[in-house]
FIBA-363087 format. One record per atom (N, C-alpha, C): residue in three letters; atom name; y, z, x. Coordinates in nm, 3 decimals. Each point is the difference from the previous one (the first is absolute). Layout:
BEGIN
<'ALA'; 'CA'; <Y; Z; X>> ...
END
This chain:
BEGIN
<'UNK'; 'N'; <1.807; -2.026; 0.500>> <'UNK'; 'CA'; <-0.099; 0.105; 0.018>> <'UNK'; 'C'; <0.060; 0.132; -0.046>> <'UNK'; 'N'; <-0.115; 0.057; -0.048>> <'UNK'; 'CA'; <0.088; 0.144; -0.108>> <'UNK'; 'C'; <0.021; 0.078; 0.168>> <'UNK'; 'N'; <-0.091; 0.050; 0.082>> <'UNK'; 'CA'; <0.044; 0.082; 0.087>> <'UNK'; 'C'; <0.053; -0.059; 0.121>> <'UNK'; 'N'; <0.128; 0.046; 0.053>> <'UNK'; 'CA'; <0.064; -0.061; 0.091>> <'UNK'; 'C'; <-0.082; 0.121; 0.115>> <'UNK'; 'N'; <-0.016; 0.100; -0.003>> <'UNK'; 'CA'; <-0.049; 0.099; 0.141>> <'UNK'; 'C'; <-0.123; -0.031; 0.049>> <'UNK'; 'N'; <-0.071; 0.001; 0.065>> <'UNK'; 'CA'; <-0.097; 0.050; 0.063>> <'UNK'; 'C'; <-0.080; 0.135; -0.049>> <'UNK'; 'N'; <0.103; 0.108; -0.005>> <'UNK'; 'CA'; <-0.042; 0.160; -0.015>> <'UNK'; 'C'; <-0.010; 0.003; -0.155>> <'UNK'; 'N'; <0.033; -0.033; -0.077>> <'UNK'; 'CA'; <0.018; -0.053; -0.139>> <'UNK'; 'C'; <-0.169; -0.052; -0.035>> <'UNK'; 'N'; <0.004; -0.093; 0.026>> <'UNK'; 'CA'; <-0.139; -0.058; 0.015>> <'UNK'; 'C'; <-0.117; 0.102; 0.002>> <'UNK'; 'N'; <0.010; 0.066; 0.127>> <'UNK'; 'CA'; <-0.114; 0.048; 0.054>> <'UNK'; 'C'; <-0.028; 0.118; -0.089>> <'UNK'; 'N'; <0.154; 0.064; -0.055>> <'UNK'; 'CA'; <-0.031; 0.131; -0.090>> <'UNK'; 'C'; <-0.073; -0.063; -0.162>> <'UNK'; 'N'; <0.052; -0.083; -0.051>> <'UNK'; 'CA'; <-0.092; -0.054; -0.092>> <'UNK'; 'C'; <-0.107; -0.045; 0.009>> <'UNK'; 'N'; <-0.069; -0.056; 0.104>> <'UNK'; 'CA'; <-0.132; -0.018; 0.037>> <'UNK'; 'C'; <-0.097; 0.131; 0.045>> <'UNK'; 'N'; <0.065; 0.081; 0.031>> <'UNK'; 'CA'; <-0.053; 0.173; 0.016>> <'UNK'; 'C'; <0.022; 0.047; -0.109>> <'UNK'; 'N'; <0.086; 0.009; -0.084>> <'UNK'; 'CA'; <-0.059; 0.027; -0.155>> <'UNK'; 'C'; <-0.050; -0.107; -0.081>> <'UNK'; 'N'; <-0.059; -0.078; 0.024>> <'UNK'; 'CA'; <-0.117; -0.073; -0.085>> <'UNK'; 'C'; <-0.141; 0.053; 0.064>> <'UNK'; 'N'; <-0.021; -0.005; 0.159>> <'UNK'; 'CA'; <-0.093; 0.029; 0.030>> <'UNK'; 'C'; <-0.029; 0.136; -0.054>> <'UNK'; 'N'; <0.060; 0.103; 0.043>> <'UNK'; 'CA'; <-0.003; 0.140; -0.100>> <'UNK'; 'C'; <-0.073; 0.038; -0.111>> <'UNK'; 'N'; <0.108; -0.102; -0.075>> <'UNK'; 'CA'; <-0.014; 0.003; -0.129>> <'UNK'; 'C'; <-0.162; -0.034; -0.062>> <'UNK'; 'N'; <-0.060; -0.110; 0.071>> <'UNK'; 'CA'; <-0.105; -0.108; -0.018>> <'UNK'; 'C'; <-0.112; 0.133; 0.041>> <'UNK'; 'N'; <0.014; 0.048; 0.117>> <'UNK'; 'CA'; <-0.079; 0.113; 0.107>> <'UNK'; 'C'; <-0.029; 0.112; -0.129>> <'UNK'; 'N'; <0.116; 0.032; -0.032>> <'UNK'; 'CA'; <0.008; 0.127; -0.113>> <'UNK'; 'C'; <-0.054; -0.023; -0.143>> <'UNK'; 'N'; <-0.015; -0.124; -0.029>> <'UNK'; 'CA'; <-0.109; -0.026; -0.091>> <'UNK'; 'C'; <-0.110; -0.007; 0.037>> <'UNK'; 'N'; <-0.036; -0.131; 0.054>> <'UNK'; 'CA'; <-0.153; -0.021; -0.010>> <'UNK'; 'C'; <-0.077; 0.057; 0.093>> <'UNK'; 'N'; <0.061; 0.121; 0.107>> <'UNK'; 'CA'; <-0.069; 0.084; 0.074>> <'UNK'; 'C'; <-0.087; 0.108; -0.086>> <'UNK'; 'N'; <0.059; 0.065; -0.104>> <'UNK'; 'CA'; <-0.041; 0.096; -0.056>> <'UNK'; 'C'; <-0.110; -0.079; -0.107>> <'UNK'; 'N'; <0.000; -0.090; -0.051>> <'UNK'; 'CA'; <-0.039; -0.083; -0.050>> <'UNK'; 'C'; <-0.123; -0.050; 0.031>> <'UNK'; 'N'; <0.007; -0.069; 0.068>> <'UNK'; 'CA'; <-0.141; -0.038; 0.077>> <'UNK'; 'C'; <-0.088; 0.119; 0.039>> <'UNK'; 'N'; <0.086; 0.103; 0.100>> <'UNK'; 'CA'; <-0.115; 0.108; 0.057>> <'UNK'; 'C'; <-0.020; 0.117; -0.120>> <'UNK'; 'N'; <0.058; 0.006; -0.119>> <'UNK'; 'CA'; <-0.048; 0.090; -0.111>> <'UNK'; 'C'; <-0.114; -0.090; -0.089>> <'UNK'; 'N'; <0.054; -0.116; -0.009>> <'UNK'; 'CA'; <-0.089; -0.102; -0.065>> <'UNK'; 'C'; <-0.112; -0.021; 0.070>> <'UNK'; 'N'; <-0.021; 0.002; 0.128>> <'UNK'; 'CA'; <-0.136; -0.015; 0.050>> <'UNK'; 'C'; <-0.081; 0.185; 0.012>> <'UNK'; 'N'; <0.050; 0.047; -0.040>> <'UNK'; 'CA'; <-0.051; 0.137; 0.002>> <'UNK'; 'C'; <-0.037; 0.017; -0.147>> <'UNK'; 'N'; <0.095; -0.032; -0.096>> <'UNK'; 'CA'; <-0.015; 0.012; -0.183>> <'UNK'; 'C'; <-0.187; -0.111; -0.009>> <'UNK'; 'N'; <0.007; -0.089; 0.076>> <'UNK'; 'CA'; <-0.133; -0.127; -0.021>> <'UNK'; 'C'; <-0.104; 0.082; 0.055>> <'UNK'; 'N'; <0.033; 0.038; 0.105>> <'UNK'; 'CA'; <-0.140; 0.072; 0.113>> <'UNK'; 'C'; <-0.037; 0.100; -0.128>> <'UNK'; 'N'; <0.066; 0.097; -0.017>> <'UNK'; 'CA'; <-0.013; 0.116; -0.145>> <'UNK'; 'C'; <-0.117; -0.082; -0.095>> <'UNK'; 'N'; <0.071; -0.044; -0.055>> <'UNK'; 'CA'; <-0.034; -0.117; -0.098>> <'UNK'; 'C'; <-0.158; -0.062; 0.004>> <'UNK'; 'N'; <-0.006; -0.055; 0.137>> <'UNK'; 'CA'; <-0.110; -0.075; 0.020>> <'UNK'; 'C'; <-0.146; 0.100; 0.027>> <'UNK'; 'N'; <0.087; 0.133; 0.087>> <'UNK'; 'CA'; <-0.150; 0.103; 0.042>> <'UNK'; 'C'; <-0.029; 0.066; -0.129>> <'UNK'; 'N'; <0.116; 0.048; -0.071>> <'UNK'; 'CA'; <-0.052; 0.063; -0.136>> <'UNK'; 'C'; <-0.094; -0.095; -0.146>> <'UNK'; 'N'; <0.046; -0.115; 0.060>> <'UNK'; 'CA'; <-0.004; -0.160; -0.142>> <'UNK'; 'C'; <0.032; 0.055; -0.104>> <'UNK'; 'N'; <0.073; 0.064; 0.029>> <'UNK'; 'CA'; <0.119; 0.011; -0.145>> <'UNK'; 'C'; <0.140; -0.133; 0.015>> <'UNK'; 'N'; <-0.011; 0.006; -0.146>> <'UNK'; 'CA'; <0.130; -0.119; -0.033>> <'UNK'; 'C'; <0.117; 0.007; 0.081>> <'UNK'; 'N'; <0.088; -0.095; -0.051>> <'UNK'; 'CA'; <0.090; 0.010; 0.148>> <'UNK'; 'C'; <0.141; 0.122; 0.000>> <'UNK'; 'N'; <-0.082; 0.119; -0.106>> <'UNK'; 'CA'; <0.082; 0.087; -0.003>> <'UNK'; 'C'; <0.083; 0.035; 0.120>> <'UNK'; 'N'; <-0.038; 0.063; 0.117>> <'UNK'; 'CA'; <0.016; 0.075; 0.135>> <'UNK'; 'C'; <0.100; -0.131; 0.031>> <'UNK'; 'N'; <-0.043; -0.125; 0.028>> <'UNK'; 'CA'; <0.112; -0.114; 0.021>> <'UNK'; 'C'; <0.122; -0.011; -0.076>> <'UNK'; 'N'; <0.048; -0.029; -0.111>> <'UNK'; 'CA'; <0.081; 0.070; -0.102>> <'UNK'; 'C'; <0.059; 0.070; 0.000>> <'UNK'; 'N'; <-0.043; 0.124; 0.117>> <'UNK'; 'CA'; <0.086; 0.155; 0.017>> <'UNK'; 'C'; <0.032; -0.007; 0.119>> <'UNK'; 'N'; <-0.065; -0.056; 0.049>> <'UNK'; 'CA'; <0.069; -0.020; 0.170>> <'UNK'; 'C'; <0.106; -0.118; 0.047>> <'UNK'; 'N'; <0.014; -0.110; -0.099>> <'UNK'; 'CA'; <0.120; -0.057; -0.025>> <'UNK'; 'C'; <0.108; 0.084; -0.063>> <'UNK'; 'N'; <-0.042; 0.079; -0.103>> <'UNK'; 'CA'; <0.111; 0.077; -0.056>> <'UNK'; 'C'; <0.063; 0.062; 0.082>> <'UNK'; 'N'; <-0.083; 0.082; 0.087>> <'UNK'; 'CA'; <0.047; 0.046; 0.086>> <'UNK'; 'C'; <0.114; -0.027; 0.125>> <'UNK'; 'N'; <-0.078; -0.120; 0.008>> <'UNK'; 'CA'; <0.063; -0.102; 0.131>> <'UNK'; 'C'; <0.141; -0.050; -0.060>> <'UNK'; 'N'; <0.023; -0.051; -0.142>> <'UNK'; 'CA'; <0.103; -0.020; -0.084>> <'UNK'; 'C'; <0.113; 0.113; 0.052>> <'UNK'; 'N'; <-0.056; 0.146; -0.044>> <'UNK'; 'CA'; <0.108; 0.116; 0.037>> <'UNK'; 'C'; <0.031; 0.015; 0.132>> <'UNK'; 'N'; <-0.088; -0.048; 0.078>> <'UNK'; 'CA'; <0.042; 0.013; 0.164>> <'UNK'; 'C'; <0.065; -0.105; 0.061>> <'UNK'; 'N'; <0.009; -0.066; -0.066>> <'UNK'; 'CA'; <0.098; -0.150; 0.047>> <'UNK'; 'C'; <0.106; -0.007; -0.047>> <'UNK'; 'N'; <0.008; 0.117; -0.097>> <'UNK'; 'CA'; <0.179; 0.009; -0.094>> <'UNK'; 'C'; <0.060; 0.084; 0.131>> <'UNK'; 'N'; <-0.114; 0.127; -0.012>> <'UNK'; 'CA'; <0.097; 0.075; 0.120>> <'UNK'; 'C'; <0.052; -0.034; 0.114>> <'UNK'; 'N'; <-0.115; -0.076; 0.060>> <'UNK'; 'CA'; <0.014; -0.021; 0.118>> <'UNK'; 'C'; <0.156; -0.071; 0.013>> <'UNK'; 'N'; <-0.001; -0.140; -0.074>> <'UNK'; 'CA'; <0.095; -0.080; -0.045>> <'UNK'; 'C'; <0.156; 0.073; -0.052>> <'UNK'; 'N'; <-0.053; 0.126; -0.064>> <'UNK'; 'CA'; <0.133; 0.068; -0.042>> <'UNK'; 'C'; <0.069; 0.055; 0.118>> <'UNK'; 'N'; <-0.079; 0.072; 0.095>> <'UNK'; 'CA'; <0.081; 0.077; 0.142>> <'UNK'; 'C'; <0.036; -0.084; 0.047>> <'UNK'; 'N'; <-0.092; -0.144; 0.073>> <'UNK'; 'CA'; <0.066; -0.083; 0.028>> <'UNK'; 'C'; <0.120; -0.053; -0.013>> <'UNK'; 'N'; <0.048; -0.031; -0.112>> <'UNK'; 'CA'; <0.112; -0.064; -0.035>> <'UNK'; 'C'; <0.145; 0.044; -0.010>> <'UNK'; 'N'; <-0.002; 0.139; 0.007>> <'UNK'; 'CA'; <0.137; 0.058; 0.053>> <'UNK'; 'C'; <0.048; -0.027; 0.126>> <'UNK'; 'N'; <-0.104; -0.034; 0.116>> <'UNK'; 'CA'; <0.026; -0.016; 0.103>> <'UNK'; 'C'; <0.018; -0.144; 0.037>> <'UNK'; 'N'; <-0.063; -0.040; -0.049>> <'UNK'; 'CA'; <0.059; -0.147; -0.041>> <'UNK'; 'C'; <0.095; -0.088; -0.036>> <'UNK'; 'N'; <0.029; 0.066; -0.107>> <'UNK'; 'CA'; <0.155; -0.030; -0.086>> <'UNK'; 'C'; <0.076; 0.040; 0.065>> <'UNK'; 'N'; <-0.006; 0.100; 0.062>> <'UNK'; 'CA'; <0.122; 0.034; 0.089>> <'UNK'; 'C'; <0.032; -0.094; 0.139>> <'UNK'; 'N'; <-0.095; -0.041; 0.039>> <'UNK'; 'CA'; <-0.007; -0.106; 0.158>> <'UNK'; 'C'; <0.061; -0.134; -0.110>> <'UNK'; 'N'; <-0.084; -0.006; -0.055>> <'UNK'; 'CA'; <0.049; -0.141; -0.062>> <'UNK'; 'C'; <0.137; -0.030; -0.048>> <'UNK'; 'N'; <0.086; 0.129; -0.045>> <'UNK'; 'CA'; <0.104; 0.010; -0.094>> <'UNK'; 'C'; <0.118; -0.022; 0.165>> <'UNK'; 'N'; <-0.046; 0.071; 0.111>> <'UNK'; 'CA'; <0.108; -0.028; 0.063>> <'UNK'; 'C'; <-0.044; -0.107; 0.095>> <'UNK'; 'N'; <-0.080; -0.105; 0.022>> <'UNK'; 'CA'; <-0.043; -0.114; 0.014>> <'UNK'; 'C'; <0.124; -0.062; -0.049>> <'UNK'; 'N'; <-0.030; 0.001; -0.128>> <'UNK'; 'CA'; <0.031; -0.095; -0.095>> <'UNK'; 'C'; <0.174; 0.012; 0.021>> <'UNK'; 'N'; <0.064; 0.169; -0.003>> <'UNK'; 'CA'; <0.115; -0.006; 0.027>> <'UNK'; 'C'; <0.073; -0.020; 0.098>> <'UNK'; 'N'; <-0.050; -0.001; 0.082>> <'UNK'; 'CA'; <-0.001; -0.108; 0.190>> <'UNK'; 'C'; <0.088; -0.166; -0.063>> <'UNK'; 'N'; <-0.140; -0.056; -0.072>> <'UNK'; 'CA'; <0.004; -0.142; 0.031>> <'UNK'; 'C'; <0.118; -0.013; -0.122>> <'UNK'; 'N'; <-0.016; 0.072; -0.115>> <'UNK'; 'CA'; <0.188; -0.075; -0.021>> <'UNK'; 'C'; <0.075; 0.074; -0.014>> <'UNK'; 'N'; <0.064; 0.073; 0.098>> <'UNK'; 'CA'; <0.075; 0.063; 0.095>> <'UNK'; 'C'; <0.066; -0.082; 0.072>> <'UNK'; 'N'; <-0.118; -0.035; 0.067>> <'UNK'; 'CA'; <0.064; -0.147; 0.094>> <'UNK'; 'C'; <0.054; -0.111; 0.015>> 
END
């Protein structure tokens, strides 16, 4: 088994969930707002299109702050277990 910890585990499973959260959150609730646009105006699926784009740039960021804080838990995780 790759992870021998417990705490190991749990921090990689909290950054997947994150990670997963920080996409398709912005995603879904811009995307169902870009369709609603879309559907009351019946214009093409322009407004949808831009509200993924959108959701695209907000899932980098989100994902970008994230991950300093991350890498850092993980980096001394990781330097724990072969340490030991």
């Amino acid at each position: 088994m790759i992870f021998k910890d417990q705490g190991t585990k749990k921090i990689f499973a909290k950054a997947i969930s994150y990670s997963s959260t920080y996409i398709f959150g912005p995603l879904i609730f811009l995307g169902i707002i870009g369709y609603i646009i879309d559907r009351n105006f019946k214009t093409e699926p322009k407004f949808l299109l831009v509200s993924i784009g959108i959701a695209f740039i907000v899932s980098n960021i989100l994902l970008f702050r994230k991950r300093t804080f991350l890498s850092k838990k993980i980096k001394s995780e990781v330097d724990k277990i072969t340490h030991s």
